[in-house]
C-alpha positions in Angstrom: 30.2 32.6 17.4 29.6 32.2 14.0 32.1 33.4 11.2 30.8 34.5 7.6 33.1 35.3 4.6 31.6 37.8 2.1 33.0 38.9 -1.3 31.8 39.5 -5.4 34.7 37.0 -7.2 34.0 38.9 -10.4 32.8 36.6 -13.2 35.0 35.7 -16.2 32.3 37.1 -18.2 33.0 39.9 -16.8 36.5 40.8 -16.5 37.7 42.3 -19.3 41.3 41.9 -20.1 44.0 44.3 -20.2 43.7 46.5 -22.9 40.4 45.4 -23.9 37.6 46.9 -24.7 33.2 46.1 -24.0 33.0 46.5 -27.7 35.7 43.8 -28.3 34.2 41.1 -26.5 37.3 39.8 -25.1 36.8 38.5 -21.8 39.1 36.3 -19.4 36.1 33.8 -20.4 37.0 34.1 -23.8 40.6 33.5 -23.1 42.1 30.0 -24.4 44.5 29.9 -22.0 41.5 30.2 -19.3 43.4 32.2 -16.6 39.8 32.0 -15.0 40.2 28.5 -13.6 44.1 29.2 -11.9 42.2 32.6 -10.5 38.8 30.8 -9.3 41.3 28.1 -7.5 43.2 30.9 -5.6 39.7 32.0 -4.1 38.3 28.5 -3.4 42.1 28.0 -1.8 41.7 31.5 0.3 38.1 30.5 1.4 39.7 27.0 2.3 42.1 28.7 4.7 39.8 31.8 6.0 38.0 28.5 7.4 34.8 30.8 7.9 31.7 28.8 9.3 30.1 30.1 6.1 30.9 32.0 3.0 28.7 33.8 0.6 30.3 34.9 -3.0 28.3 36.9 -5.8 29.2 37.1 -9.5 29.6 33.1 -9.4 30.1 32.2 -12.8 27.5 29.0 -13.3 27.7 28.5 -17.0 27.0 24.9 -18.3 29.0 25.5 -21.7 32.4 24.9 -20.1 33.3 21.5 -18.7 35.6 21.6 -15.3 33.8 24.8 -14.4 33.3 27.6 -11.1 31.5 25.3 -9.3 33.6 22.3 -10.2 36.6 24.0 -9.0 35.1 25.2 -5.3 33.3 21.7 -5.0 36.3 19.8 -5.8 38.9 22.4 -3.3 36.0 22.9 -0.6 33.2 20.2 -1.3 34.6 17.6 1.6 34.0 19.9 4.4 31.3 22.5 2.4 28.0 22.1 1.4 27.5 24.5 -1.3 24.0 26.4 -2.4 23.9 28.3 -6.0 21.4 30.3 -8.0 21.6 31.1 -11.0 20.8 35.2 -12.7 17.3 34.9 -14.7 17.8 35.3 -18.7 21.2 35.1 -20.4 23.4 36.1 -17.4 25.5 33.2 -16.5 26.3 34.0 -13.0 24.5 34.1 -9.5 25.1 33.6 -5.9 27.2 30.9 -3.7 26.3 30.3 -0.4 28.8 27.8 1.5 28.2 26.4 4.4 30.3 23.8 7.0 28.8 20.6 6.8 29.9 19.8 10.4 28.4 23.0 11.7 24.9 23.0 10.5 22.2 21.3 8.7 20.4 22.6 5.8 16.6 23.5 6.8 15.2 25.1 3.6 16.5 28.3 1.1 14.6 30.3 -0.7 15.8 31.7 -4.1 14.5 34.7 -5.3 13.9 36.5 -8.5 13.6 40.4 -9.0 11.6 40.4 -12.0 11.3 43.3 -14.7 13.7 45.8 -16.9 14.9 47.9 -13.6 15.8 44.8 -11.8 19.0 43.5 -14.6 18.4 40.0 -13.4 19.1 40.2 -10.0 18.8 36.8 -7.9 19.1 36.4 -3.7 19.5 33.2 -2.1 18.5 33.0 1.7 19.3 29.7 3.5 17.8 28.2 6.6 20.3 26.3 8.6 20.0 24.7 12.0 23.0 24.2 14.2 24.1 20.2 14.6 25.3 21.2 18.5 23.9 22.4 21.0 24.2 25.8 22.4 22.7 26.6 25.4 21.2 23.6 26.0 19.6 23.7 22.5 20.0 23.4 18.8 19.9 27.1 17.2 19.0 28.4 13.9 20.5 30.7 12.0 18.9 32.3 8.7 21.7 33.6 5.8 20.8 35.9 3.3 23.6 36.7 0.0 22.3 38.9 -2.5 24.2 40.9 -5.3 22.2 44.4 -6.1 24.0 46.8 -8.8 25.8 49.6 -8.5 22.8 52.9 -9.2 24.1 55.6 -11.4 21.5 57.6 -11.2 18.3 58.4 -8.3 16.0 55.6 -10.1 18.6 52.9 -9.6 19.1 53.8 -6.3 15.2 53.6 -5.6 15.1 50.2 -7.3 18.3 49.2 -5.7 17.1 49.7 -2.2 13.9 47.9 -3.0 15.6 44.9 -4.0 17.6 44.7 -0.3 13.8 45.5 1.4 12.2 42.8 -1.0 14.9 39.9 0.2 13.4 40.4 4.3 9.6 40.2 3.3 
């Protein structure tokens, strides 16, 4: 059995704060007081005792303008027992996709990232990772392909079209 922890962490980019509007700009990114990192270490604390075999998180915020970052935060809180694979949106977007996996549970074979290119697509990113089991079950090493990918929400039929074929795209 093989456990697998799912969920979007909402980027600070991306969570506007109370009483604040898109056309203000004010972000919890934004914020001086950077309430992102204490919320960020909550997660990386919940994942720690969830203990899944694997987690995958979308809206990962992977900006290289702030020092002690997302991904400084899980690596420091998870990184002893977690081996942890990002990729990044295309363009400006500063978040992408997290997959974490137990170091004592599997071995990293390859990953694939993937880019949905064009207008339609908004940047989208999936991350598919290739790991091998380090015992044996069965009388033999297994392998086990994981797949995290974060599609937007459609609003209207052509979203939904293009939404769909980004999931198909991520199995070809």
């Amino acid at each position: 059995t093989v456990s697998v922890t799912t969920f979007n962490i909402l980027c600070p980019k991306y969570l506007r704060t109370s009483g604040a509007s898109r056309e203000l700009g004010r972000n919890e990114a934004l914020l001086p007081e950077q309430p992102w990192k204490e919320r960020n270490a909550f997660i990386a604390r919940l994942l720690s005792e969830y203990n899944s075999d694997i987690f995958c998180l979308q809206e990962f915020w992977l900006s290289t303008e702030r020092q002690n970052g997302v991904l400084n935060i899980f690596e420091e809180a998870l990184g002893d027992e977690y081996e942890l694979l990002h990729h990044k949106r295309t363009g400006k977007k500063e978040d992408g996709l997290v997959i974490g996996y137990k170091k004592s549970l599997f071995s990293l074979v390859t990953t694939k990232k993937i880019e949905f290119p064009g207008f339609f697509h908004y940047n989208r990113v999936g991350l598919i990772a290739h790991l091998k089991t380090k015992s044996f079950i069965g009388g033999k090493q297994r392998d086990l392909v994981i797949g995290n990918i974060h599609v937007f929400f459609p609003d209207n039929f052509l979203e939904l079209r293009t939404r769909n074929q980004q999931v198909g795209s991520i199995f070809m």
